[in-house]
C-alpha positions in Angstrom: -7.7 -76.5 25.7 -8.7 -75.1 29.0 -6.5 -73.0 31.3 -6.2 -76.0 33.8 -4.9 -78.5 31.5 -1.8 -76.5 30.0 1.4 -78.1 30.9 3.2 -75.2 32.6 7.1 -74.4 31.7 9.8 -72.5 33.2 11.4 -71.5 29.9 10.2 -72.6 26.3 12.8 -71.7 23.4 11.8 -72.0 19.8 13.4 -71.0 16.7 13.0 -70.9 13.0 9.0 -70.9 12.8 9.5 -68.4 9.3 6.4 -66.8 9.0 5.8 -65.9 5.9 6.5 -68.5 3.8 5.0 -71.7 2.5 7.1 -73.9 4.4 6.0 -72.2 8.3 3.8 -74.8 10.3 2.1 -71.6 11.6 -1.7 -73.8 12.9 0.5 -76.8 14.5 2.7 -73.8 16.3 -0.3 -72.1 17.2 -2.1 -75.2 18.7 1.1 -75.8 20.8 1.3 -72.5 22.1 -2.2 -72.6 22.9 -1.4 -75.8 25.3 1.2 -74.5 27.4 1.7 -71.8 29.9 4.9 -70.3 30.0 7.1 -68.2 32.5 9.8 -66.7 29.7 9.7 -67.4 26.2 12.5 -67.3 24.2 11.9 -66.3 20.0 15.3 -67.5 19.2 15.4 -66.2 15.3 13.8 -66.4 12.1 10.5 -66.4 13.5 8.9 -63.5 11.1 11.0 -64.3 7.6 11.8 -60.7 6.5 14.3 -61.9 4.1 11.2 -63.5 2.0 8.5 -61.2 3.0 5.6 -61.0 0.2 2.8 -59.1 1.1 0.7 -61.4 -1.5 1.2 -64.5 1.1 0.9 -64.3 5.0 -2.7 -66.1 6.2 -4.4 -65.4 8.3 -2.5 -68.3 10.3 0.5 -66.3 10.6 -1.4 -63.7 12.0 -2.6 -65.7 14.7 0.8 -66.9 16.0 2.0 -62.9 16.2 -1.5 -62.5 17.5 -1.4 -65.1 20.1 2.3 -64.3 21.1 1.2 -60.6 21.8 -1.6 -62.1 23.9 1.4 -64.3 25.8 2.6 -60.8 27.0 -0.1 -59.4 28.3 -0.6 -62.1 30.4 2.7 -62.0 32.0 5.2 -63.9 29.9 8.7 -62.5 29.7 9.5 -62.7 25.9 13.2 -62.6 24.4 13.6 -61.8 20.9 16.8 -63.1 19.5 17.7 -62.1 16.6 18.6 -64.5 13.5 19.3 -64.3 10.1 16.3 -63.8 8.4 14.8 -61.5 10.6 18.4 -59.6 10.6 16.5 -56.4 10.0 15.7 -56.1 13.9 18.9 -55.9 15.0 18.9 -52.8 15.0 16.8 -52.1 17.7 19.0 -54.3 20.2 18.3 -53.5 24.4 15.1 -52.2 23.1 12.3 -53.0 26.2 8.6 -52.8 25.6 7.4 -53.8 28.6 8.4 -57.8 29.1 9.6 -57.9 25.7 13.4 -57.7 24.9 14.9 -57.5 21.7 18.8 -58.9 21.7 21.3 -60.5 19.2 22.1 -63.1 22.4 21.1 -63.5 25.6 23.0 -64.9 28.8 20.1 -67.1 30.7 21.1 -67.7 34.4 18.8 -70.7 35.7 18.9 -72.3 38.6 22.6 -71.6 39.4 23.6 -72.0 35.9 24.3 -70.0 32.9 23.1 -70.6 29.5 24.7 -69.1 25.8 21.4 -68.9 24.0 22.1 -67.1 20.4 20.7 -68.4 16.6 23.9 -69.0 15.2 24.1 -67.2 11.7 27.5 -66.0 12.7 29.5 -69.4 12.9 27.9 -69.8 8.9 30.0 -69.1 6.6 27.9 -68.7 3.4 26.1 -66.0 5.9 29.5 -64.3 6.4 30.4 -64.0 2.6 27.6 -64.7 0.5 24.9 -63.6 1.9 23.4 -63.1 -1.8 23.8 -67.1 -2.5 22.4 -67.8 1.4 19.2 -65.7 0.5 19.3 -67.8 -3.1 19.1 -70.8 -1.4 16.6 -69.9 1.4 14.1 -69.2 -1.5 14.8 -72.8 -3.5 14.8 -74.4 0.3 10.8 -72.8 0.2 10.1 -73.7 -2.8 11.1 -77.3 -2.0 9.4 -77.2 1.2 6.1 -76.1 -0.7 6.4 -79.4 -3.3 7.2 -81.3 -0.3 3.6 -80.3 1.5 1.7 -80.4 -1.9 3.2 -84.5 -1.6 2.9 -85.2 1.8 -1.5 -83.7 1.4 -1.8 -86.6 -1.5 0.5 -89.0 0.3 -1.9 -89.0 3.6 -5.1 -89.0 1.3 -3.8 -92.7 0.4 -2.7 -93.7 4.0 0.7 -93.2 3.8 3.6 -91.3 6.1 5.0 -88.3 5.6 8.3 -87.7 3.9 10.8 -84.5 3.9 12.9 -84.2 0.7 15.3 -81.5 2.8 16.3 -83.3 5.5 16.9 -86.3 3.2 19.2 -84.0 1.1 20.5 -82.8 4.2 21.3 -86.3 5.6 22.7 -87.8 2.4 25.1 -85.0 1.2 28.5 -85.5 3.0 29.0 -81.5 3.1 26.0 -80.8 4.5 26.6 -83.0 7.6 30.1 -81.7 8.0 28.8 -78.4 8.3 26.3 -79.0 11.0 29.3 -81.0 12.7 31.4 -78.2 12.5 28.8 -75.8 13.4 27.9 -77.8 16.8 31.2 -78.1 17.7 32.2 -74.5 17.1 29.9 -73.4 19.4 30.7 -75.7 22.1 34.2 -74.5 22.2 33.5 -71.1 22.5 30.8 -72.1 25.3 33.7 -74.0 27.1 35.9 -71.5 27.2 34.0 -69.3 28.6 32.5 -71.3 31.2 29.1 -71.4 30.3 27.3 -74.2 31.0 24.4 -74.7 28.3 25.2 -73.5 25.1 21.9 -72.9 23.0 21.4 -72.2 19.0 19.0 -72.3 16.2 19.4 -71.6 12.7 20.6 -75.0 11.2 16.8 -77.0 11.9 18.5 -79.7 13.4 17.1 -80.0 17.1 20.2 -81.2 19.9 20.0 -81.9 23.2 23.7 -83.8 24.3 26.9 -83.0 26.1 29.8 -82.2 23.6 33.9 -82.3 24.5 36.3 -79.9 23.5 39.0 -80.5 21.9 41.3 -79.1 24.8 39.3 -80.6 27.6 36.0 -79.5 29.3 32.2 -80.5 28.0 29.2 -77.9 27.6 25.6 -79.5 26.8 24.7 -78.5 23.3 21.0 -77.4 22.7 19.0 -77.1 19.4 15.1 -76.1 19.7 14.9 -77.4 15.6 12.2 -75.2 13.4 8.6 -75.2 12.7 8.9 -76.2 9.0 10.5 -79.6 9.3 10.8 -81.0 12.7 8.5 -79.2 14.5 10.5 -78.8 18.1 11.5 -76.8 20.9 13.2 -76.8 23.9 11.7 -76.7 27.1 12.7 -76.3 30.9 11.2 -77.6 33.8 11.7 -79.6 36.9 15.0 -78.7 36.6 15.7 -80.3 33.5 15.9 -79.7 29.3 13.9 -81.7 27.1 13.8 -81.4 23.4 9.3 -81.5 22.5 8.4 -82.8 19.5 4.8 -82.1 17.8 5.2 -84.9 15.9 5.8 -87.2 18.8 2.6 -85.6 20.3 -0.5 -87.7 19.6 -2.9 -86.3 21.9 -2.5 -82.8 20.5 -2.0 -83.1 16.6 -4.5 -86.2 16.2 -6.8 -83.5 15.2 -4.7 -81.5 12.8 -4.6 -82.9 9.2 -1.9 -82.3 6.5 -3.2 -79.6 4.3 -2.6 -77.7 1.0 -0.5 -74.2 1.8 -3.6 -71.5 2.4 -2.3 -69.0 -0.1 -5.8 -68.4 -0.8 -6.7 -68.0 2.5 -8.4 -64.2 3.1 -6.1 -62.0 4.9 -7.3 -58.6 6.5 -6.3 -55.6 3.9 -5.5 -53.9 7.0 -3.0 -56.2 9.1 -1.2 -56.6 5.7 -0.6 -53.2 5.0 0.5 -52.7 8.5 3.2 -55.3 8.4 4.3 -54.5 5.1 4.9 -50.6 6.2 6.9 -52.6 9.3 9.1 -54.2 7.0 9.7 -50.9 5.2 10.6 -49.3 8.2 12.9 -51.6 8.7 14.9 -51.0 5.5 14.7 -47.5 6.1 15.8 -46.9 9.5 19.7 -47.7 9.3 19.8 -45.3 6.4 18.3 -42.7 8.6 20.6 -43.3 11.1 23.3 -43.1 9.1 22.5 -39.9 7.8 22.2 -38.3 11.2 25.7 -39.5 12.3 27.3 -37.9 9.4 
């Protein structure tokens, strides 16, 4: 897509893209990125899937997106790193600037004369909070359903019919699972009302949101969710002066081209790039315990 035809935004938010595993969307991510041009971007969490890291799958795909991201900055858009969850590991290097790229655990968005609360929102989960052994548990059975769910979903299209997702049908149908997204949205929204804020904007829970919620003592906030790139394929963007919620799914013109394929596991991958991302990773481990020796 040429230069002239990219739809241009004032801030684009996505979250929970989890490269690195079998269920990232990594070409249709890539293809969107390609199609817009973007003022500030806004990685909010879980977009590299350090919890699952295995240096015996990221394609070349994967690389692209990091690739193409890198290639955002140098061509003057301002990108925030929020941290999440899975990608907890970077935390650690909070108020770090490298050039236009931030690194925070949340950020306070001031746009045109209002404020924005844009964080993942791991914190307000309470399986996070107190078992985070189980929450790692599940992420890995939540990949390995998303993986059965692709492998379906490529036979399914070869005989003409739609696609399906078993999560978000477990999601839908289990009572607890929708009081926890319930509670989730409206905990946020509470804390965004009292403190004023007038956008209140999260990740982590793949459910994209875009809707005013009431307190339960009074005031309203607008409640944002830019969704993932495994399931729903969304983000949020700003412009004109207003939030919309995109949806690849819902975009014709620009995924008509992009068939449903087999995970490329097999895929060749540069020795080189994966050895430098694996000695990331381990860096990462090793740094607090560094740290913690110097204090003492």
């Amino acid at each position: 897509m040429s230069k002239k035809t990219k739809r241009e935004i004032d801030v684009l938010i996505i979250s929970d893209v989890h490269l690195g595993t079998y269920g990232c969307r990594a070409k249709e991510l890539l293809q969107y990125l390609k199609s817009v041009k973007v003022k500030t971007l806004i990685l909010n969490g879980d977009i590299i899937d350090i919890w699952q890291f295995s240096k015996s799958y990221f394609p070349k795909s994967h690389f692209k997106v990091m690739k193409h991201l890198t290639k955002m900055l140098t061509e003057g858009t301002e990108v925030i790193y929020v941290t999440g969850n899975h990608d907890e590991m970077l935390r650690k290097f909070e108020g770090i600037e490298l050039g236009a790229l931030k690194i925070v655990n949340k950020y306070m968005l001031h746009i045109d004369g209002k404020k924005a609360w844009i964080f993942h929102g791991d914190v307000f989960d309470v399986t996070m909070q107190h078992s985070k052994w189980l929450a790692k548990l599940g992420g890995k059975g939540y990949d390995l359903l998303i993986l059965l769910n692709t492998i379906v979903n490529w036979f399914g299209s070869k005989l003409g019919r739609g696609r399906i997702s078993f999560s978000k049908k477990v999601k839908n149908s289990v009572k607890g699972a929708v009081k926890h997204i319930n509670n989730f949205e409206q905990t946020a929204a509470e804390i965004a009302i009292s403190n004023q804020y007038d956008y209140v904007i999260c990740g982590h829970i793949h459910q994209p949101a875009h809707r005013f919620i009431k307190g339960n003592n009074g005031g309203e906030v607008m409640y944002l969710n830019s969704g993932d790139w495994v399931e729903n394929l969304t983000s949020l963007e700003y412009a004109n002066g207003e939030w919309t919620i995109y949806n690849y799914l819902d975009d014709a013109a620009l995924h008509s081209n992009t068939d449903e394929e087999l995970p490329d596991s097999n895929e060749p991958i540069n020795r080189k790039y994966t050895e430098i991302l694996n000695d990331l990773v381990q860096e990462f481990q090793v740094v607090p315990f560094e740290k913690m020796i110097n204090k003492n």
